[in-house]
DRENDO-416108 format. One record per residue: x, y, z of N, C-alpha, C, O in turn. Coordinates in steps of 0.1 Angstrom, whole numbers. Atoms other than C-alpha are relative to their C-alpha. Example, Ala and Ser with C-alpha at 12.3 -4.5 7.8 and 13.67 -1.06 7.14 Angstrom:
# residues 2
n.x 9, n.y -12, n.z 0, ca.x 123, ca.y -45, ca.z 78, c.x 9, c.y 12, c.z 0, o.x 19, o.y 12, o.z 7
n.x -9, n.y -11, n.z 0, ca.x 137, ca.y -11, ca.z 71, c.x -8, c.y 11, c.z 8, o.x -3, o.y 22, o.z 9
***
This chain:
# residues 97
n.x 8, n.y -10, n.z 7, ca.x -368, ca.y -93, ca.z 41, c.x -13, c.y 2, c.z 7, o.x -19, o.y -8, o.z 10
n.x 7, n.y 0, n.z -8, ca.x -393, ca.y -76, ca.z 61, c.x -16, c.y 0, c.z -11, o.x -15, o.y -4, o.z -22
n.x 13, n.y -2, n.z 7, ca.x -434, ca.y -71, ca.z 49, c.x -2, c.y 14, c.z -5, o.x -5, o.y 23, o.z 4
n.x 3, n.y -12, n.z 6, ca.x -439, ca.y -41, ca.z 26, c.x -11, c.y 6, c.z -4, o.x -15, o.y 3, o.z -16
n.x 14, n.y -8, n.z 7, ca.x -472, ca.y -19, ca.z 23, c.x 3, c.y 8, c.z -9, o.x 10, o.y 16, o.z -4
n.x 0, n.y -13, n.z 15, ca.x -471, ca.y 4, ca.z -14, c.x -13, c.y 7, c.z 2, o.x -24, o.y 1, o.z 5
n.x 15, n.y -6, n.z 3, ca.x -498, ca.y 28, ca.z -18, c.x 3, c.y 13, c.z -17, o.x 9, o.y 24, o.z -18
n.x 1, n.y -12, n.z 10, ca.x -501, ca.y 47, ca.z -53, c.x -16, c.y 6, c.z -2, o.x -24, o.y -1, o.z -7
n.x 11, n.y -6, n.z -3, ca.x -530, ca.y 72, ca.z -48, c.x 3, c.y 11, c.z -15, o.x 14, o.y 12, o.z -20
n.x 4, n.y -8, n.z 7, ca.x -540, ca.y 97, ca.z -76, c.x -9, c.y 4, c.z -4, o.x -15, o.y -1, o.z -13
n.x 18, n.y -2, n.z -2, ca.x -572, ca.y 117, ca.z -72, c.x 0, c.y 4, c.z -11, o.x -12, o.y 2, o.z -14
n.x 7, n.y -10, n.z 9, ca.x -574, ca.y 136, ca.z -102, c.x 0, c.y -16, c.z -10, o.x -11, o.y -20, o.z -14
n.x 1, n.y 13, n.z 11, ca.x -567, ca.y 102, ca.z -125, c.x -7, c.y -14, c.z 6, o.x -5, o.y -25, o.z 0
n.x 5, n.y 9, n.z -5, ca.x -592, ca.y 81, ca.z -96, c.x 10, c.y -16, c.z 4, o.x 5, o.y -27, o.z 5
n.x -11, n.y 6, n.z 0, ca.x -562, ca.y 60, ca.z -90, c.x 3, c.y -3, c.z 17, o.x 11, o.y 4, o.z 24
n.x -3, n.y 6, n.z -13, ca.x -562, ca.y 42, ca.z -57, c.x 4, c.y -18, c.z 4, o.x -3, o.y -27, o.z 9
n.x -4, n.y 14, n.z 1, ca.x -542, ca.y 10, ca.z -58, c.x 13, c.y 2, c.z 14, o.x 19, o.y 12, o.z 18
n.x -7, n.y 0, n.z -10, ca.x -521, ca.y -8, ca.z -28, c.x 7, c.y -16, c.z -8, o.x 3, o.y -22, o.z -18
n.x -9, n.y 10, n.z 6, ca.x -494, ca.y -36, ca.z -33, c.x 6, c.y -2, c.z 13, o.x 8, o.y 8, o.z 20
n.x -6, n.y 4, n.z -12, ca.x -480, ca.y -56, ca.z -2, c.x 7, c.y -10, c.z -4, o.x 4, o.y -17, o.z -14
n.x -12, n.y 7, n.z 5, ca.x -452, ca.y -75, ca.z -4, c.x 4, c.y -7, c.z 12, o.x 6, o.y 0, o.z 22
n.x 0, n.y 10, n.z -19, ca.x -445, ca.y -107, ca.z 27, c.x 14, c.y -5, c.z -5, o.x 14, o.y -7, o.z -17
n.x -7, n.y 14, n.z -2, ca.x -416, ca.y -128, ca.z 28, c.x 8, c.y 3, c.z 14, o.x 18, o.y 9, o.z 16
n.x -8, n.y 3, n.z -16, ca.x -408, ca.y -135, ca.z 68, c.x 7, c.y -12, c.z 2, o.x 3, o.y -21, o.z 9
n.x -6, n.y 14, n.z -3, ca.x -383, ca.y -160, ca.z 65, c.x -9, c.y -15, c.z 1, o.x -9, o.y -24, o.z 9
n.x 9, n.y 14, n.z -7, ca.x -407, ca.y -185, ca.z 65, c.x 8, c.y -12, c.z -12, o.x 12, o.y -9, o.z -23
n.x 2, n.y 12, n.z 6, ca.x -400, ca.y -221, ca.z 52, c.x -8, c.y -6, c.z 1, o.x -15, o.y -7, o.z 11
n.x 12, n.y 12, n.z 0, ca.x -422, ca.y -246, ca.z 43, c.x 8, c.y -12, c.z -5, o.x 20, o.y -11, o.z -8
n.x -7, n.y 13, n.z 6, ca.x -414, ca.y -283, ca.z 30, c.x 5, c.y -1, c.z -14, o.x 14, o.y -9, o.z -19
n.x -4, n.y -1, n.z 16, ca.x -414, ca.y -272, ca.z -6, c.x 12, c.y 11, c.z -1, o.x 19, o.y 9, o.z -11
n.x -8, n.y -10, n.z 5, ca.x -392, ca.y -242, ca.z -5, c.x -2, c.y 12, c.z 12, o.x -3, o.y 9, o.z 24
n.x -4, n.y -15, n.z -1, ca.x -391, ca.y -201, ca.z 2, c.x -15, c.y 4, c.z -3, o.x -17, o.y 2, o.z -15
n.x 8, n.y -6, n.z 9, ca.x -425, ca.y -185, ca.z -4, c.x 2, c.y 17, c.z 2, o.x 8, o.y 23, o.z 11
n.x -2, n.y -16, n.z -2, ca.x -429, ca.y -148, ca.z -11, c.x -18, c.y 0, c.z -5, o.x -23, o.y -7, o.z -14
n.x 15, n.y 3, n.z 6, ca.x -469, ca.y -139, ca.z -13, c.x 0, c.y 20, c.z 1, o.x 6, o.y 28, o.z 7
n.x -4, n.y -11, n.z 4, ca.x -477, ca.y -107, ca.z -26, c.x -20, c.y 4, c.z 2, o.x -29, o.y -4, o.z 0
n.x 13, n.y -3, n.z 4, ca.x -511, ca.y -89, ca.z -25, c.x -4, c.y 12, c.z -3, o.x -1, o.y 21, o.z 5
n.x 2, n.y -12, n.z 0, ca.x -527, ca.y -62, ca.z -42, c.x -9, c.y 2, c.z -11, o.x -13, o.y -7, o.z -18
n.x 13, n.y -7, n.z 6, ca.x -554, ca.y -41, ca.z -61, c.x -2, c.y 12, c.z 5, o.x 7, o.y 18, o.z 11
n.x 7, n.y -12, n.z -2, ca.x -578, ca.y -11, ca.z -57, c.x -1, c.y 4, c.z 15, o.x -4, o.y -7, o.z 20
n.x 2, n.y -4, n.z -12, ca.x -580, ca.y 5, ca.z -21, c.x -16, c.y -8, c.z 4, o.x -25, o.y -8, o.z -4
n.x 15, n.y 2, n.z -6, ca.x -611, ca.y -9, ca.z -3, c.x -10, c.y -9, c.z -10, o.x -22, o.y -10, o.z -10
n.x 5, n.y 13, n.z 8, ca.x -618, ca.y -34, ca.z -26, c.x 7, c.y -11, c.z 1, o.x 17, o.y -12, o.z 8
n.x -4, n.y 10, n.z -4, ca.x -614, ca.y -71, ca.z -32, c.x 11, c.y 0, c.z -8, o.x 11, o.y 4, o.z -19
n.x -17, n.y 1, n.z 6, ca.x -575, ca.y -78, ca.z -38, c.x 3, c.y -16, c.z -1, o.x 0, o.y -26, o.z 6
n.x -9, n.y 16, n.z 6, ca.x -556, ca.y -107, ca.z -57, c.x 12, c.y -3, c.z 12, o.x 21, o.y 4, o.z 18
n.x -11, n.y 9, n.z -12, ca.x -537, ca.y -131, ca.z -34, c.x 10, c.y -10, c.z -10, o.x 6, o.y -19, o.z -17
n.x -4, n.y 7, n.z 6, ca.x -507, ca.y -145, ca.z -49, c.x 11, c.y -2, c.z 8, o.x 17, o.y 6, o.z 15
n.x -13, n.y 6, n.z -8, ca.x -481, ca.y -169, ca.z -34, c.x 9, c.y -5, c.z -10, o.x 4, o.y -9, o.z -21
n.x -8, n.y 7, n.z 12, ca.x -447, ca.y -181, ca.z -53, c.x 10, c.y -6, c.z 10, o.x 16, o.y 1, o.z 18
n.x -11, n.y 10, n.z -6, ca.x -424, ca.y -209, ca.z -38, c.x 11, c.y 0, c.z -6, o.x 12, o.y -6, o.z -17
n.x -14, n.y 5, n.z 8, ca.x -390, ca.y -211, ca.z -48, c.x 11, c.y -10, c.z 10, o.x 12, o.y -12, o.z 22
n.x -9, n.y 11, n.z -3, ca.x -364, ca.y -236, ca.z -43, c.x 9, c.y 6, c.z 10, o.x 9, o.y -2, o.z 20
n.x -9, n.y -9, n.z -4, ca.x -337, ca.y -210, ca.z -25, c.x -4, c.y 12, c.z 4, o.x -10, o.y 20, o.z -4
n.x -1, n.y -16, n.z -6, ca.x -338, ca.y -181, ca.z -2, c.x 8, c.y 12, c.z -12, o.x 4, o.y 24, o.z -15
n.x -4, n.y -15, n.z 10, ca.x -316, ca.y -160, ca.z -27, c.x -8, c.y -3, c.z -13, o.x -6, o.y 5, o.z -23
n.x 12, n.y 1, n.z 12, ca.x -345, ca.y -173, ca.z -55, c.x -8, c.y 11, c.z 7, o.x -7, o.y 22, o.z 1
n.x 6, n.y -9, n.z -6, ca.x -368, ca.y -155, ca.z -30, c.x 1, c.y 11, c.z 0, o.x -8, o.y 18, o.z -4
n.x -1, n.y -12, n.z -1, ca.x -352, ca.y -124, ca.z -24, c.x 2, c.y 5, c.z -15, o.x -5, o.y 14, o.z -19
n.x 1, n.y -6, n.z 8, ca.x -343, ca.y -119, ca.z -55, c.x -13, c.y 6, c.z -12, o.x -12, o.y 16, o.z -19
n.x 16, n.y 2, n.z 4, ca.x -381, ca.y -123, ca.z -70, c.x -2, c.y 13, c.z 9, o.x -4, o.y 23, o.z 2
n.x 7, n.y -10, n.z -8, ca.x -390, ca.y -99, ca.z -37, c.x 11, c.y 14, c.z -3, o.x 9, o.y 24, o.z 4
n.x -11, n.y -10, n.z 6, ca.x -360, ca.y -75, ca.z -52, c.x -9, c.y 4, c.z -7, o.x -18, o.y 11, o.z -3
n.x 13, n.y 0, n.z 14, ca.x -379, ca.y -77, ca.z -89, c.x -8, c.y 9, c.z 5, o.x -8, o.y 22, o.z 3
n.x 18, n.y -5, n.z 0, ca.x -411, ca.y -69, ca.z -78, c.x 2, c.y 16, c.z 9, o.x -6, o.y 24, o.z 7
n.x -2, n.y -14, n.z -9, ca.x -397, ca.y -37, ca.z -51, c.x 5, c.y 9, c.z -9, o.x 4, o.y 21, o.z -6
n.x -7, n.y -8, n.z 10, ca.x -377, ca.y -24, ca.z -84, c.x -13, c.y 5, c.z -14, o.x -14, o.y 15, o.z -21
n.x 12, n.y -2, n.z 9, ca.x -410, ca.y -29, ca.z -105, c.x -8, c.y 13, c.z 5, o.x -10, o.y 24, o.z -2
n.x 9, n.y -8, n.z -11, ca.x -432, ca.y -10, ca.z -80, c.x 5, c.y 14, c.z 3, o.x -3, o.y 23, o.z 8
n.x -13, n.y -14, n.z -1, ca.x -403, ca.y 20, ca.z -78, c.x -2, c.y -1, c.z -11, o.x -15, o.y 0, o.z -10
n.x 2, n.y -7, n.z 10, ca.x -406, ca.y 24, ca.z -114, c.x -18, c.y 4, c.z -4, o.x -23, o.y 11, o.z -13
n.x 17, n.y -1, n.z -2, ca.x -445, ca.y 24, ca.z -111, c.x -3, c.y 13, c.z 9, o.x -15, o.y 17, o.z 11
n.x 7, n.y -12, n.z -8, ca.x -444, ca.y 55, ca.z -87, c.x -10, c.y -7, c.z 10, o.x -22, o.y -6, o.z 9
n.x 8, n.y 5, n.z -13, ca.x -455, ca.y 35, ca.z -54, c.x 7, c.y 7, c.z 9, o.x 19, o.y 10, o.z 6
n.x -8, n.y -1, n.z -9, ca.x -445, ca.y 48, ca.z -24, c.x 0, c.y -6, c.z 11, o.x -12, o.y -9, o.z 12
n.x 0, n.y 4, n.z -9, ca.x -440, ca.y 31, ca.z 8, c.x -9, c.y 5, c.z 13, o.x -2, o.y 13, o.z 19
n.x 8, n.y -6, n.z -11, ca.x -468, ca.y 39, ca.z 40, c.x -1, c.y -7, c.z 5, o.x 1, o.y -19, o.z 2
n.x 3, n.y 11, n.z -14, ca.x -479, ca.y 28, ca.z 71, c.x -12, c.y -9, c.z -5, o.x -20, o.y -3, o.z -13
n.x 8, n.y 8, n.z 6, ca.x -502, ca.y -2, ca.z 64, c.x -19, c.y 7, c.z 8, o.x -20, o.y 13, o.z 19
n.x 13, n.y -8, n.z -6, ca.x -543, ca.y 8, ca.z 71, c.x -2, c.y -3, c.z 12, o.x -4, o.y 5, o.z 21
n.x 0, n.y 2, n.z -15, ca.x -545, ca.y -15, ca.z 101, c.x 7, c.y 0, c.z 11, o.x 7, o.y -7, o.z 20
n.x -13, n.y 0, n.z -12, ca.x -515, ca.y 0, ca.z 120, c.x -7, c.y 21, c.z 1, o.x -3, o.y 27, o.z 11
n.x 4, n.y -12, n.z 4, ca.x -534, ca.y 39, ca.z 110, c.x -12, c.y 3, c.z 10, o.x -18, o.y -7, o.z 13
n.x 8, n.y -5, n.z -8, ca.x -557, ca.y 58, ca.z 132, c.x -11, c.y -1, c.z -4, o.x -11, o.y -5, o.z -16
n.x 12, n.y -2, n.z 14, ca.x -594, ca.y 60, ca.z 120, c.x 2, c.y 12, c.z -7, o.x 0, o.y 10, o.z -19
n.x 0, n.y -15, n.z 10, ca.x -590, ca.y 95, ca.z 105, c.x 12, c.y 3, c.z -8, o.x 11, o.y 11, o.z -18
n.x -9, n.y -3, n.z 0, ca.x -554, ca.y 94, ca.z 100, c.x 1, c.y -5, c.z -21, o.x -3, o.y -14, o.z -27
n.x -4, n.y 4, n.z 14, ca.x -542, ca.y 100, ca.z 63, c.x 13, c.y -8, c.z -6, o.x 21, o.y -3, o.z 1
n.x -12, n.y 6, n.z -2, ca.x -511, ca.y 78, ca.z 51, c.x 9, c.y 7, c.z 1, o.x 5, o.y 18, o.z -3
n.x -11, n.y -9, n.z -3, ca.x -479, ca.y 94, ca.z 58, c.x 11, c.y -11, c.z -7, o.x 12, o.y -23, o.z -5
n.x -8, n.y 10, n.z 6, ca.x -453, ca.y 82, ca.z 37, c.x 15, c.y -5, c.z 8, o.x 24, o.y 4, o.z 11
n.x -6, n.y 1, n.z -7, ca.x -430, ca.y 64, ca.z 53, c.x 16, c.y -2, c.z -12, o.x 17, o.y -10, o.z -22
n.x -13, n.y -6, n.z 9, ca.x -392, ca.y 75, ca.z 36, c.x 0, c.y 4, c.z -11, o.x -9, o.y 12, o.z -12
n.x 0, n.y -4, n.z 10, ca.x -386, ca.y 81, ca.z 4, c.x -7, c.y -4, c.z -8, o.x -9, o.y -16, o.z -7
n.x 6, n.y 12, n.z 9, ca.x -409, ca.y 76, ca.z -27, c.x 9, c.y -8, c.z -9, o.x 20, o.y -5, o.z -14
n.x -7, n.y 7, n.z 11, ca.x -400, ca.y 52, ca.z -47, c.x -1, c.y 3, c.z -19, o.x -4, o.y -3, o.z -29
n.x 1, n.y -3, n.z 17, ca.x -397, ca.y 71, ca.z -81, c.x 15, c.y 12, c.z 1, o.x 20, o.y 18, o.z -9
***
């Protein structure tokens, strides 16, 4: 499962939230983690990690949360520090709604 940037922007309702979504195969001694991070654009964002016992525990959790985030009207974009300075996001494939 690769690393996923969300961006749901909405100027007229001030609505600038991002949602990132990690799991790189990684192992650790305890398990599978999937760490997720997100909040307001350009503000300070919540860091959360969750360990599970099983890789298909994992994906399925990082499933969840990509099905949650598609009914939330997120869409998928290039993340800010891969973006030009001026450059606005471009969404990358389909939104998710």
């Amino acid at each position: 499962m690769p690393s996923i940037y969300l961006e749901k922007v909405i100027p007229e309702s001030n609505m600038r939230r991002f949602y990132f979504i990690s799991d790189e195969h990684q192992t650790t001694f305890v398990g599978y983690p999937v760490t997720i991070i997100f909040g307001r654009i350009s503000e300070r964002a919540t860091f959360v990690t969750k360990v599970f016992p099983t890789e298909a525990r994992a994906r399925r959790y990082f499933n969840r949360q990509m099905r949650i985030r598609q009914r939330r009207r997120y869409a998928v974009v290039k993340p800010p520090y891969l973006r030009e300075k001026n450059e606005k996001p471009i969404q990358l494939g389909l939104p998710l709604y």
